[in-house]
C-alpha positions in Angstrom: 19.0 9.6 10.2 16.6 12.6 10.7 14.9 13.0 14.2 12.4 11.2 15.0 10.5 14.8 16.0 11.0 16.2 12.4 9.9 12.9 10.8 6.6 13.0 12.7 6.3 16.7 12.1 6.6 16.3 8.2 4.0 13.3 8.3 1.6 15.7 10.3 2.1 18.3 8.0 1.1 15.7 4.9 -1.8 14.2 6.8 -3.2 17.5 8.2 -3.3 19.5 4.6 -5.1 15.9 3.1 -7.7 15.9 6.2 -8.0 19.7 5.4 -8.8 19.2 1.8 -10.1 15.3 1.7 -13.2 17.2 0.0 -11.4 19.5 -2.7 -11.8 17.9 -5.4 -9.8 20.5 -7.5 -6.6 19.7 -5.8 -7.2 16.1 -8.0 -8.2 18.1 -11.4 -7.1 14.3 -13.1 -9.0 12.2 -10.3 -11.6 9.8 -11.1 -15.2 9.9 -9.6 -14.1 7.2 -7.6 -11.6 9.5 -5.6 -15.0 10.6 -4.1 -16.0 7.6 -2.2 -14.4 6.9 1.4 -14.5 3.1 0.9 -12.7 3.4 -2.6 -9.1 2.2 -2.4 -8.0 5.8 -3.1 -9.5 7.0 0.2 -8.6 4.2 2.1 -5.1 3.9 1.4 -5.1 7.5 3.2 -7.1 6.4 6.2 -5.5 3.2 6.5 -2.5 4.9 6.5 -4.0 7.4 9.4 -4.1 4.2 11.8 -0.6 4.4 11.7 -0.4 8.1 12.6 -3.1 7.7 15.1 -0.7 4.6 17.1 2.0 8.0 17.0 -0.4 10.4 18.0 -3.7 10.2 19.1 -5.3 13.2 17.9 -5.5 11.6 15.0 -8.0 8.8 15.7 -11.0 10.7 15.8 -11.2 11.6 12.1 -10.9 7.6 11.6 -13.7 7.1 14.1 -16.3 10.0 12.6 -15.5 8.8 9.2 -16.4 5.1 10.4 -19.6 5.6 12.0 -20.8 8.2 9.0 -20.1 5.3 6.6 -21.9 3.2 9.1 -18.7 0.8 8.8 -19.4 -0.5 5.6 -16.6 -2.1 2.7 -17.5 -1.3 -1.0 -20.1 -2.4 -2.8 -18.5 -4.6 -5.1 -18.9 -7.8 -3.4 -15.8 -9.4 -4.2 -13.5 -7.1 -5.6 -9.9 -6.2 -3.5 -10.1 -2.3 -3.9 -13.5 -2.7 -2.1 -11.6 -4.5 0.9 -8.8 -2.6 1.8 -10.9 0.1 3.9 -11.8 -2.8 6.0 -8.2 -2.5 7.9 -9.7 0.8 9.1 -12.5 -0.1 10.4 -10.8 -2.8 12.2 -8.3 -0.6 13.9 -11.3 1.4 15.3 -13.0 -1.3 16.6 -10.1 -1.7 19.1 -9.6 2.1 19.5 -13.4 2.6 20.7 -16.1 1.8 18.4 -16.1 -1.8 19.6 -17.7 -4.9 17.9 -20.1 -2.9 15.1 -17.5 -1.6 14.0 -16.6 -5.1 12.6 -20.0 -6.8 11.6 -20.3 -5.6 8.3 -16.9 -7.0 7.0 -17.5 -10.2 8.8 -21.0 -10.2 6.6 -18.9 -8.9 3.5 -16.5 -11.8 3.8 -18.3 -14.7 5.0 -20.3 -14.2 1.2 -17.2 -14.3 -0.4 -15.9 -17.9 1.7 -19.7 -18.9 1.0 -19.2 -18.0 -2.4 -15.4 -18.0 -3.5 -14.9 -17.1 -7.3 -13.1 -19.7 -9.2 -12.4 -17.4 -12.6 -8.7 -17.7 -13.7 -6.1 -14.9 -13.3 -5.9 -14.3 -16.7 -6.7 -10.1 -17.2 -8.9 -10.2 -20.4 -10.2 -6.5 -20.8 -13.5 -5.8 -21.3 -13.1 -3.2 -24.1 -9.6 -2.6 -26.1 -8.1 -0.1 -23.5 -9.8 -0.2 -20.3 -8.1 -1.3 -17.4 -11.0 -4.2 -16.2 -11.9 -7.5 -16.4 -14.0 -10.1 -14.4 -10.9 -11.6 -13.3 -11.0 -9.0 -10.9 -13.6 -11.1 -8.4 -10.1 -12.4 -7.6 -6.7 -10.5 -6.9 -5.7 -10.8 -10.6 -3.6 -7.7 -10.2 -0.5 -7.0 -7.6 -2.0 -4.0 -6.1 -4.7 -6.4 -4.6 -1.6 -7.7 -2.2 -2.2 -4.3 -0.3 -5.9 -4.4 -0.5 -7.1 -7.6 0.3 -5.1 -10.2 2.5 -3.7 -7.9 5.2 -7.9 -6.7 5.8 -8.3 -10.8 6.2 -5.7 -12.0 8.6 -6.8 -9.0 10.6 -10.2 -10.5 10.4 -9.2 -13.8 11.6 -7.0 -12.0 14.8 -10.2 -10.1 15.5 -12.9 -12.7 15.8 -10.6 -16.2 16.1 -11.8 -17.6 12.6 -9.2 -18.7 10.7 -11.2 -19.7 7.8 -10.4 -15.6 7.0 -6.7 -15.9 7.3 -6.9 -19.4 5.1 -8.7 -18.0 2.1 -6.2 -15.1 2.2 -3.1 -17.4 1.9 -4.7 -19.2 -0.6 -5.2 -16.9 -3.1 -1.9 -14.9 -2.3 -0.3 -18.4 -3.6 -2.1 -18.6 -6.1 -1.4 -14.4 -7.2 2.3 -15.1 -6.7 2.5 -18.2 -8.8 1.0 -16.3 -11.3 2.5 -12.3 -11.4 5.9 -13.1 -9.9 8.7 -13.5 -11.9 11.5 -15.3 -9.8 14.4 -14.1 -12.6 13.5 -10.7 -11.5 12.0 -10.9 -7.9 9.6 -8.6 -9.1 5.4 -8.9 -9.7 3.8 -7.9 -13.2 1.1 -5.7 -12.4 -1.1 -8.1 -14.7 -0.8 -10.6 -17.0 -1.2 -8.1 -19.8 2.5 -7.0 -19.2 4.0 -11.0 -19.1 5.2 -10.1 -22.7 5.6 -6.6 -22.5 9.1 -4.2 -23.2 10.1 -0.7 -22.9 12.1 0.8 -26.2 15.4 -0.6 -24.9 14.2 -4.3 -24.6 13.6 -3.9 -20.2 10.6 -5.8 -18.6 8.1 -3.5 -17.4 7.7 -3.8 -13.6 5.5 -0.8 -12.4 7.0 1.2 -9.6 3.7 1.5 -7.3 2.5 -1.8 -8.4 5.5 -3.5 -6.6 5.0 -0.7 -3.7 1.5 -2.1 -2.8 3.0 -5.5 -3.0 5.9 -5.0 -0.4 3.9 -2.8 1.4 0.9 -5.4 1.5 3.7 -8.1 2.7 4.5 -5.6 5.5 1.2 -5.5 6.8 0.7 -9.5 6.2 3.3 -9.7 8.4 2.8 -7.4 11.0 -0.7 -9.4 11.2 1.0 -13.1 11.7 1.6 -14.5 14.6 5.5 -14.8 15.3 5.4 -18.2 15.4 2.7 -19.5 12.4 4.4 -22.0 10.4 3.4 -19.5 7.0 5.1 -17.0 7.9 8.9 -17.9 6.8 7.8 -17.9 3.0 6.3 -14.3 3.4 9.9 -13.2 5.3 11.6 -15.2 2.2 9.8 -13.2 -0.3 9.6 -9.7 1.4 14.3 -10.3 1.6 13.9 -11.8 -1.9 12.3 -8.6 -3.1 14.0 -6.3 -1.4 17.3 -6.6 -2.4 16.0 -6.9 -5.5 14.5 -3.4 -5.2 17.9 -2.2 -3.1 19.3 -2.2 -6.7 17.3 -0.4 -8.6 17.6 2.7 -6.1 18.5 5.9 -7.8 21.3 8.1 -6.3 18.5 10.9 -5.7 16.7 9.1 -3.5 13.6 7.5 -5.9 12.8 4.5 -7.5 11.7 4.9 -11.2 7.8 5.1 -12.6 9.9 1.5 -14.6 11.8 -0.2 -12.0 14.4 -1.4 -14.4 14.7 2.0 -16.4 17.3 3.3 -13.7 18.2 6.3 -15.5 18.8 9.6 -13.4 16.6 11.1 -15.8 13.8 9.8 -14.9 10.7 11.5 -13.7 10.3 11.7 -9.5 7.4 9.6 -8.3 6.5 9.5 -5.0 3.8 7.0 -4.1 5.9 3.6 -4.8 9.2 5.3 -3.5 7.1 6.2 -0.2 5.6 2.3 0.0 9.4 1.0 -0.4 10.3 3.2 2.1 8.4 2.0 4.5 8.9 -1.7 4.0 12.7 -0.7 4.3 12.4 1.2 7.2 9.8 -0.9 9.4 12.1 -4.4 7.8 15.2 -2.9 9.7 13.4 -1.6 12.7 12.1 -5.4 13.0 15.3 -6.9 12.1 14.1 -9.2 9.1 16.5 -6.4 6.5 20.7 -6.1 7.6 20.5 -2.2 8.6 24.2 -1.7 6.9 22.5 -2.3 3.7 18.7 -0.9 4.1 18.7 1.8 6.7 20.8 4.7 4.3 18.3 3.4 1.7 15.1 4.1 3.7 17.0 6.9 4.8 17.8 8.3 1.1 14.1 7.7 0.0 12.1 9.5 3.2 14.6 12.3 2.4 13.2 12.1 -1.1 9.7 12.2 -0.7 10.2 14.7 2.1 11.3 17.1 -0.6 8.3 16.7 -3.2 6.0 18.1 -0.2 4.7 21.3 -1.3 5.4 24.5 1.1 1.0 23.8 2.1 1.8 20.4 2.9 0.7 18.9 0.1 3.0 16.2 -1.4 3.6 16.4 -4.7 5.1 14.2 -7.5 2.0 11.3 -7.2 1.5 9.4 -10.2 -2.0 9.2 -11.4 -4.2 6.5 -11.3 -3.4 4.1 -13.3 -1.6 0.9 -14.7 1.4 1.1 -15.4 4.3 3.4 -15.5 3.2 7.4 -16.5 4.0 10.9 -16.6 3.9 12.3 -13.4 4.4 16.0 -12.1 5.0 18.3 -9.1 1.8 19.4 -8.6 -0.1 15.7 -8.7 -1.2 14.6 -6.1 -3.5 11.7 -4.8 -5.2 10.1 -1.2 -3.4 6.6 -1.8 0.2 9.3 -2.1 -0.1 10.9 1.0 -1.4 7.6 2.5 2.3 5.8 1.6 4.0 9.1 2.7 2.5 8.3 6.1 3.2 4.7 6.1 6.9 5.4 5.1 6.9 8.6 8.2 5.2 6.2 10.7 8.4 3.4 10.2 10.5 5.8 9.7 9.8 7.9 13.5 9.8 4.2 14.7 13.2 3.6 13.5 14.6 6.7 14.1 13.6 6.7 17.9 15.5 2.8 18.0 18.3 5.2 17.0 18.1 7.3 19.7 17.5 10.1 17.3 14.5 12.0 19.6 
């Protein structure tokens, strides 16, 4: 186990060269436009992430706070899609960290539209053009990644104003997003139905590396949002166990999970966003006792150690696969907002777990 001292100095050292260069665009030469908007998921997955950091160290929180009151606290502009959401969980933090209650009225707005107003389209991703990567199914969380995005910013909402109409409609549609992408002979979530029939040259299912990495990450930050004793909560423990030793498996000796879960090969390329987001579910599930430590801790331990090598000598961390859908080429010198945000995630459990350890 590393000390909990270096742990926290290698999440600085991602999060201050991403605050230092949230505007250079050139760092991203494959980014989307969309990388440029603060309420994108891209962004927020970074300064959702910074929450974390800020709990760890407080100069942190006042980059969260500036960035919240120059966006006037707004979620996207899509009115019900989940990438628009997830910046919410930001926003949320700072209102108990010093911007107080209007730093929550626009997401209550934002979401009590979509209760007034809940899309009833099936989960079924029908793209709208041979090749692109949308659909109208995604007014609901037709795709895993929504897992992160979406239900954690709702439960939140119901803890912070005592609705629970917020936390209902998130367990809801989780249900139905699980009965639908989940596939119980695997314990694994298709990214989108597009990949039910899917197989890589050698016959495997394709089960997307960071796709399953918002999932488990999302279930973290479900849970860490539920109250110890609501009667929901053991099916969300069940599933987050269930996935993880699935996941436990597919390891690699080096430290990484594969772009393709099941493609365990040593050959295959490094990618450090989903290894980063199962990181952290392993390290904060020991540190809260729901994962055996035997078993997970040398895990968490052998993937923070991997990820801790693709950072760049600047601080940037390297090895991020694009945006995208499904398993891709990926390289040293990628690197992306929603990378450096797992990299924190994974750092914040892993300083937590470490100091448990008594490893200052």
């Amino acid at each position: 186990m590393p000390r909990a001292s270096a742990i926290l100095a290698d999440t600085r050292r991602v999060a201050d060269w991403q605050l230092a260069n949230r505007t250079n665009w050139a760092k991203i030469p494959a980014g989307r436009k969309s990388v440029r908007e603060p309420r994108g998921w891209e962004q927020a997955t970074f300064w959702v992430a910074l929450t974390e950091l800020a709990n760890r160290d407080r100069r942190y929180a006042q980059p969260l706070l500036d960035l919240g009151r120059e966006q006037a606290w707004q979620l996207g502009d899509r009115p019900f899609h989940a990438d628009d959401q997830l910046i919410g969980q930001a926003w949320l933090w700072a209102a108990r960290h010093g911007a107080g209650k209007e730093a929550i009225a626009p997401a209550r707005a934002y979401f009590d539209h979509v209760l007034a107003n809940p899309p009833t389209i099936g989960l079924e991703f029908i793209p709208h053009a041979p090749g692109k990567g949308t659909s109208d199914c995604t007014d609901r969380w037709c795709w895993c990644d929504t897992i992160f995005m979406a239900p954690p910013t709702l439960l939140r909402m119901t803890k912070a104003t005592g609705d629970p109409r917020y936390a209902d409609f998130a367990h809801r549609e989780f249900r139905a997003t699980t009965d639908y992408l989940f596939d119980p002979a695997e314990q694994l979530y298709f990214r989108d139905s597009r990949f039910f029939d899917q197989r890589d040259a050698k016959g495997r299912k394709l089960f997307w590396s960071r796709g399953n990495g918002w999932v488990m990450a999302g279930l973290v930050r479900m849970l860490q949002a539920m109250d110890r004793k609501d009667p929901k909560r053991p099916a969300y423990e069940k599933q987050f166990k269930d996935m993880a030793a699935k996941l436990l498996s597919l390891q690699k000796a080096d430290g990484y999970w594969s772009p393709s879960l099941l493609d365990t090969n040593p050959g295959t390329p490094t990618e450090t966003s989903g290894t980063a987001f199962f990181t952290y579910a392993f390290a904060w599930g020991v540190d809260t006792g729901l994962l055996d430590r035997k078993a997970y801790e040398p895990a968490a331990i052998r993937g923070w150690n991997a990820v801790v090598r693709a950072v760049q000598p600047d601080g940037m961390l390297g090895w991020v696969q694009q945006v995208g859908d499904r398993p891709d080429s990926v390289s040293a010198t990628e690197t992306q907002f929603y990378g450096s945000g797992a990299f924190l995630l994974a750092g914040s459990a892993m300083y937590d777990l470490a100091r448990k350890r008594g490893r200052y």
